[in-house]
C-alpha positions in Angstrom: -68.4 -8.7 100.9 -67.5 -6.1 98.8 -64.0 -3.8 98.9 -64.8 -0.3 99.2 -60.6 0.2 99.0 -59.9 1.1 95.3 -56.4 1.9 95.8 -53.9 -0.8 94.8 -51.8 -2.5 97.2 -48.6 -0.9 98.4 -45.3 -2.9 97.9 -43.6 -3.7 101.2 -40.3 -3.2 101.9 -37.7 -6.0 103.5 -36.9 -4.1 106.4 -41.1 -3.8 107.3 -41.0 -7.9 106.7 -38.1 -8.3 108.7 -39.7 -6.1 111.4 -43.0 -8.2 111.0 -41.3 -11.5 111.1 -39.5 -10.0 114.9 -42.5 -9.0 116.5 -43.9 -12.6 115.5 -41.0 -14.4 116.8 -40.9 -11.9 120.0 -44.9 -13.2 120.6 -44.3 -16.5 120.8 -42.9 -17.0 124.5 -44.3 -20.3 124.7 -41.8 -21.7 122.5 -38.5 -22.3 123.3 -35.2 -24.2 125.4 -36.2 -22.0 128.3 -39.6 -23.2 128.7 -38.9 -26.4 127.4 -36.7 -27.1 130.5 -39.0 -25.4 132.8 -42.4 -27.8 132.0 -39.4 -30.6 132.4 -38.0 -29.2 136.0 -41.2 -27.6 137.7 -44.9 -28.6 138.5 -46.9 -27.6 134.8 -48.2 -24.4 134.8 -51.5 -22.8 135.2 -51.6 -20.0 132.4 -54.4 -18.3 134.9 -52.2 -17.8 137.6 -49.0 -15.8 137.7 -47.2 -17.6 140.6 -43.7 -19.0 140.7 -44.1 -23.0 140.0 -42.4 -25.9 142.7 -39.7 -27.7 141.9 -40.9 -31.2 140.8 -39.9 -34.2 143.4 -37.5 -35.8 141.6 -35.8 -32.8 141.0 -35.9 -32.1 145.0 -34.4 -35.4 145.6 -31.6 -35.3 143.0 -30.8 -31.8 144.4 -30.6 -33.4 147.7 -27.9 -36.5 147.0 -26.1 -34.5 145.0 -25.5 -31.9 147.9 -24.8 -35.2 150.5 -22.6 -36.8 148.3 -20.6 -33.4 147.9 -20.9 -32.7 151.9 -19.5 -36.3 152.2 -16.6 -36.1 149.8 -15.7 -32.3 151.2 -15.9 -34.2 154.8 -13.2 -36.9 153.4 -11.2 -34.5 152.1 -10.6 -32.4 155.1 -9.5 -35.7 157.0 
């Protein structure tokens, strides 16, 4: 392929490669603690459908002790 572009490359300035680098790191939403924690707590996700994921089971039936246990100690306390 040949360059029809005979001017020579412009230099780049650190505040255009910082800017770069941000929009990269802004673009990659399927990174992070947030999601990470969100494939570990909810059902996976579909990336074809935008609807609100279900809290896995396990995380249901944790929920669900923990809130008996503290109805049980609150019912102890008051008597």
């Amino acid at each position: 392929m040949e360059q029809s572009n005979n001017h020579p490359p412009q230099p780049v300035t650190a505040e255009q490669v910082h800017a770069e680098f941000e929009r990269l790191l802004r673009d990659r939403n399927h990174m992070g603690v947030r999601n990470l924690l969100g494939d570990v707590l909810f059902q996976p996700r579909n990336p074809f459908q935008k609807v609100r994921r279900q809290p896995t089971k396990w995380l249901v039936a944790l929920g669900g002790v923990l809130l008996l246990g503290l109805l049980i100690a609150y019912q102890f306390h008051w008597q």
